[in-house]
C-alpha positions in Angstrom: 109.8 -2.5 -53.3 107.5 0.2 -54.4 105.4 -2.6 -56.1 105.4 -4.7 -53.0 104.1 -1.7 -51.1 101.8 -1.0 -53.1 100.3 -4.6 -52.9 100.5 -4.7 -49.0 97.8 -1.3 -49.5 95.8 -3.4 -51.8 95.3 -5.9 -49.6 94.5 -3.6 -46.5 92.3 -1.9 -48.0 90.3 -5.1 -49.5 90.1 -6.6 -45.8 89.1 -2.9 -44.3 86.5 -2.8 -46.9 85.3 -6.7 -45.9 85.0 -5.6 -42.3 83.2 -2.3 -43.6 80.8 -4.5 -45.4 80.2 -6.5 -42.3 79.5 -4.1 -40.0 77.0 -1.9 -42.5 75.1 -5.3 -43.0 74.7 -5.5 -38.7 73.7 -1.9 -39.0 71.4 -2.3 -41.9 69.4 -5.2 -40.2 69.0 -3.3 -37.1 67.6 -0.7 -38.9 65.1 -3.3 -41.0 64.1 -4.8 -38.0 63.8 -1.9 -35.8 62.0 0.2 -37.5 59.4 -2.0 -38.6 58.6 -2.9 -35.2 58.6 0.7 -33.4 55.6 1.2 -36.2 53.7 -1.2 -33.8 53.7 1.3 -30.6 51.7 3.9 -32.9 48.7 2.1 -32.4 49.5 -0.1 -29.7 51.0 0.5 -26.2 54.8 -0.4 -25.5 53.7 -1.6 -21.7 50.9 -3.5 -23.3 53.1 -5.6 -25.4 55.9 -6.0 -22.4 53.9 -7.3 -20.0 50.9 -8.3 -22.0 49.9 -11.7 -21.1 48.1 -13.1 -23.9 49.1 -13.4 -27.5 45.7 -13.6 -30.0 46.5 -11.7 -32.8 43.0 -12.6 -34.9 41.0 -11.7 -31.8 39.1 -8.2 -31.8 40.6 -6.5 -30.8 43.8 -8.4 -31.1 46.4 -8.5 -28.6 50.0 -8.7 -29.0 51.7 -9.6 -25.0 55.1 -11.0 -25.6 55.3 -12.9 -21.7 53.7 -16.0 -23.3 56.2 -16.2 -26.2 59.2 -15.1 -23.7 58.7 -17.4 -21.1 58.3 -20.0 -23.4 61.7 -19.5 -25.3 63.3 -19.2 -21.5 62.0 -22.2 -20.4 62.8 -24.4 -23.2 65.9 -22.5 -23.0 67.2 -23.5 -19.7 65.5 -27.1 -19.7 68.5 -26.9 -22.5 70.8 -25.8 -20.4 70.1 -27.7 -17.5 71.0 -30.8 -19.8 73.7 -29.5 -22.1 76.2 -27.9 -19.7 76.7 -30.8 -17.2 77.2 -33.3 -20.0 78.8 -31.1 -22.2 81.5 -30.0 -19.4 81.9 -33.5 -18.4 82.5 -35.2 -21.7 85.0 -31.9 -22.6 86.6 -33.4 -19.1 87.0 -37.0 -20.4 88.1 -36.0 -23.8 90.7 -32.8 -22.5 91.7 -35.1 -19.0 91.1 -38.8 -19.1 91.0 -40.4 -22.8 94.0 -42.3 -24.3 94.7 -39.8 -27.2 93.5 -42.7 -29.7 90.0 -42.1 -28.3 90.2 -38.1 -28.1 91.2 -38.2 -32.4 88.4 -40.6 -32.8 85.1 -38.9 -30.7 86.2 -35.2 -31.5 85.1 -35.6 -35.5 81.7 -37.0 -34.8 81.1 -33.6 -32.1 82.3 -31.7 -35.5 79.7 -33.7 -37.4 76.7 -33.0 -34.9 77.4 -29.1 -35.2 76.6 -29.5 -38.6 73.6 -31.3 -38.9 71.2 -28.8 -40.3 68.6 -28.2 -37.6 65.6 -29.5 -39.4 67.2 -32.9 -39.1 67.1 -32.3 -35.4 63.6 -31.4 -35.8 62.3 -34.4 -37.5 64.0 -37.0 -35.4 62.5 -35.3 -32.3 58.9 -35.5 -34.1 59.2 -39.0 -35.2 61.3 -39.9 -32.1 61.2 -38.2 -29.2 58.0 -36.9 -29.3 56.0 -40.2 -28.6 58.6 -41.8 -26.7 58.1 -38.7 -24.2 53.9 -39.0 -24.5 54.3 -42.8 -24.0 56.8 -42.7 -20.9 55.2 -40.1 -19.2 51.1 -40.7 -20.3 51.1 -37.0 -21.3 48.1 -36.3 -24.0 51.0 -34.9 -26.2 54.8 -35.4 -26.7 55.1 -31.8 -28.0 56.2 -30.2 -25.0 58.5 -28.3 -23.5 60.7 -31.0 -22.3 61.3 -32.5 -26.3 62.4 -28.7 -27.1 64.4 -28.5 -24.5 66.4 -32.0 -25.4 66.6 -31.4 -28.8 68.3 -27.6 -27.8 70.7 -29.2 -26.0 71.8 -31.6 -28.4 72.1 -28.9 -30.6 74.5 -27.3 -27.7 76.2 -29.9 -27.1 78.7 -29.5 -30.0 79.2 -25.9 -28.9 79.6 -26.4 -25.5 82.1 -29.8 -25.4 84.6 -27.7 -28.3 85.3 -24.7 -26.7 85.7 -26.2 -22.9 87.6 -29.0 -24.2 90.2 -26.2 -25.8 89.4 -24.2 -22.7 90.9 -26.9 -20.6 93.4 -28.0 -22.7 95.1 -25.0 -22.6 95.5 -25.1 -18.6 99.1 -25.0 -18.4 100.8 -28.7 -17.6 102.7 -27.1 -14.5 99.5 -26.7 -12.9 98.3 -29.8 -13.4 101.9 -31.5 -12.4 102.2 -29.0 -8.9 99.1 -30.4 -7.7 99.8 -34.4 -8.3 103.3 -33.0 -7.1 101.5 -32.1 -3.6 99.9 -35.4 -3.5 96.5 -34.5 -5.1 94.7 -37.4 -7.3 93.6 -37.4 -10.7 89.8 -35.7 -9.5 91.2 -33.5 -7.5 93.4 -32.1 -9.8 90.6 -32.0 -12.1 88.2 -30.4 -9.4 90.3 -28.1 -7.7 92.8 -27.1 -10.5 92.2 -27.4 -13.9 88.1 -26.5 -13.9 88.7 -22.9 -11.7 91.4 -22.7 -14.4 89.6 -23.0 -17.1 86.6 -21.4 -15.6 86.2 -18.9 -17.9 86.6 -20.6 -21.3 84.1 -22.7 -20.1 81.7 -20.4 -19.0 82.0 -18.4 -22.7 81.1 -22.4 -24.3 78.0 -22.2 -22.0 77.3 -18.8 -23.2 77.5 -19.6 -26.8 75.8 -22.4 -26.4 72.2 -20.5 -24.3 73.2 -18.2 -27.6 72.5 -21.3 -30.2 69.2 -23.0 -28.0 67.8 -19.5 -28.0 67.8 -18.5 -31.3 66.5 -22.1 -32.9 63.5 -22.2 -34.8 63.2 -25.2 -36.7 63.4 -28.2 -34.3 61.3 -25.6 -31.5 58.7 -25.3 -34.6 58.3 -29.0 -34.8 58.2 -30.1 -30.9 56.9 -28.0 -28.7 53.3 -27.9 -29.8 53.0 -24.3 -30.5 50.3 -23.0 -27.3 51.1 -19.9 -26.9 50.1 -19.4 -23.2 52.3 -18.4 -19.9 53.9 -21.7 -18.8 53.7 -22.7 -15.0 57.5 -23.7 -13.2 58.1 -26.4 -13.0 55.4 -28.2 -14.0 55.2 -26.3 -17.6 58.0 -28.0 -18.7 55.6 -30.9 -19.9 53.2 -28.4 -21.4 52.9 -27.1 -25.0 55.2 -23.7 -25.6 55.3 -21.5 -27.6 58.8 -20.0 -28.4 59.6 -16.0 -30.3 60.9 -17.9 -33.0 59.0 -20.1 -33.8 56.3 -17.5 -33.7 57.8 -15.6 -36.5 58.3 -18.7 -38.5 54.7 -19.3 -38.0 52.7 -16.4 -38.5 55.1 -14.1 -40.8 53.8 -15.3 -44.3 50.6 -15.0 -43.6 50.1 -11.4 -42.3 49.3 -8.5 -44.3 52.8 -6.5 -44.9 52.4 -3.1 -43.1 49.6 -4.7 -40.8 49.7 -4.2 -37.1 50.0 -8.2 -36.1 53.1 -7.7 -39.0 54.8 -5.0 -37.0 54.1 -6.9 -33.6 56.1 -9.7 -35.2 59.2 -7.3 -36.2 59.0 -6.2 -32.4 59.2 -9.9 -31.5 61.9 -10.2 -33.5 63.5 -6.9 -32.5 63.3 -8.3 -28.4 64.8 -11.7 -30.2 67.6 -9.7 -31.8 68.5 -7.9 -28.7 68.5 -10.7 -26.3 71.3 -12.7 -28.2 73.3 -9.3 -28.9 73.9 -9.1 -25.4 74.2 -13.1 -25.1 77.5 -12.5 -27.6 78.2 -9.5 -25.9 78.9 -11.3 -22.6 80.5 -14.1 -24.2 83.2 -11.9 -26.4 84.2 -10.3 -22.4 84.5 -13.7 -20.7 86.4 -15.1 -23.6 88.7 -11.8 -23.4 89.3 -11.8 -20.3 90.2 -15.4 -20.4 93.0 -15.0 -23.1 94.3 -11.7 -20.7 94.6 -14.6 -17.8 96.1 -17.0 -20.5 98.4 -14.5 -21.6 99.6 -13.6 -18.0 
């Protein structure tokens, strides 16, 4: 009994010392990334670099403004969105709500399978694919615009998005479901009006995560947007070159100076990166809370 014990401690403590681990790695980055990027309002100016509009870091003197790099990650962003949520709601619909279960075994595998292709896959069928198709269709100078980014993003979503709203509305109890075709309701309506307010919040946690994956890509936004780093118009920008925060970094990091001042301006980059997807998660983890409270009531 005593050994047993004994054990149980062992184990606690090698799981309380896994979390530990965890959680001095997060506080360990922040630090990293924080720090080096504070040591660019020394010289420069905080309100400079906010609302600065112009990013020409070999210029004299350079200037660091973070609008052209933000703008373009939102806009690729929620082209992404725009594409990913409607189709990734709908085909967690057929496969939760309409599919014989023969078909539901057979497409959820291959959704598995597109989460893990690495994301330089996605980047190179987008070059080689998507790219020209896009120049040629729309007799735009270039391909690598906004628009590829923001359909290779929401492939990369898609995976994301269709899992955790298929569970989400899976999990809509049957009673539901039965009380409204009970009432007289048909198959949509039932759908419309009972099982998607239902599931409401599981889905809107999916689309969540999923703004939290197209945001934080760097790869495939490296490889099709066409890298201009300038303030893009709305709507017409989406067919412009962009330039996104990550793919900045991915850029310009190896070849900067270590300690020089366009090398801190990239940490604070990365340090307005870091902080938008913090509270991205943030918001997810409460909408996903609060929808296993209403599940568990």
């Amino acid at each position: 009994m005593v050994h047993r014990r004994y054990k149980e401690k062992g184990i606690e403590t090698v799981f309380f010392v896994t979390a530990a681990i965890t959680v001095l790695a997060l506080l360990f980055i922040c630090l990293f990334l924080f720090r080096d990027g504070y040591l660019l309002f020394e010289t420069s100016s905080f309100i400079d670099f906010i609302t600065g509009d112009a990013w020409y870091p070999t210029s004299t003197p350079a200037r660091f403004g973070l609008l052209p790099l933000l703008f373009g990650s939102l806009l690729v962003t929620a082209g992404a969105i725009f594409i990913s949520v409607p189709l990734g709601v709908a085909a967690a619909i057929y496969i939760s709500e309409l599919s014989s279960p023969r078909v539901s075994d057979f497409l959820k595998p291959f959704i598995e399978i597109l989460a893990g292709i690495p994301s330089v896959v996605y980047g190179f069928f987008g070059l080689v694919v998507l790219v020209p198709l896009i120049k040629e269709l729309l007799g735009l100078p270039t391909g690598q615009t906004a628009l590829a980014g923001s359909i290779m993003l929401s492939m990369m979503a898609l995976p994301t998005i269709i899992s955790i709203s298929e569970d989400a509305i899976s999990a809509v109890p049957l009673s539901l479901k039965e009380g409204s075709l009970a009432l007289g309701g048909t198959q949509w309506q039932t759908i419309y009006k009972v099982v998607l307010p239902a599931a409401l919040s599981g889905i809107s946690a999916a689309v969540i995560l999923g703004i939290g994956r197209a945001i934080g890509e760097t790869m495939t936004v490296l490889m099709v947007t066409g890298n201009t780093a300038v303030i893009p118009g709305f709507p017409e920008g989406i067919l412009d070159p962009v330039r996104t925060m990550t793919a900045t970094i991915a850029l310009e990091m190896g070849e900067v100076p270590q300690g020089s001042e366009h090398y801190h301006a990239l940490f604070a980059v990365g340090s307005v990166l870091f902080i938008t997807t913090f509270i991205i998660n943030l918001i997810a983890d409460k909408i996903k809370k609060k929808y296993k409270l209403k599940e568990g009531l």
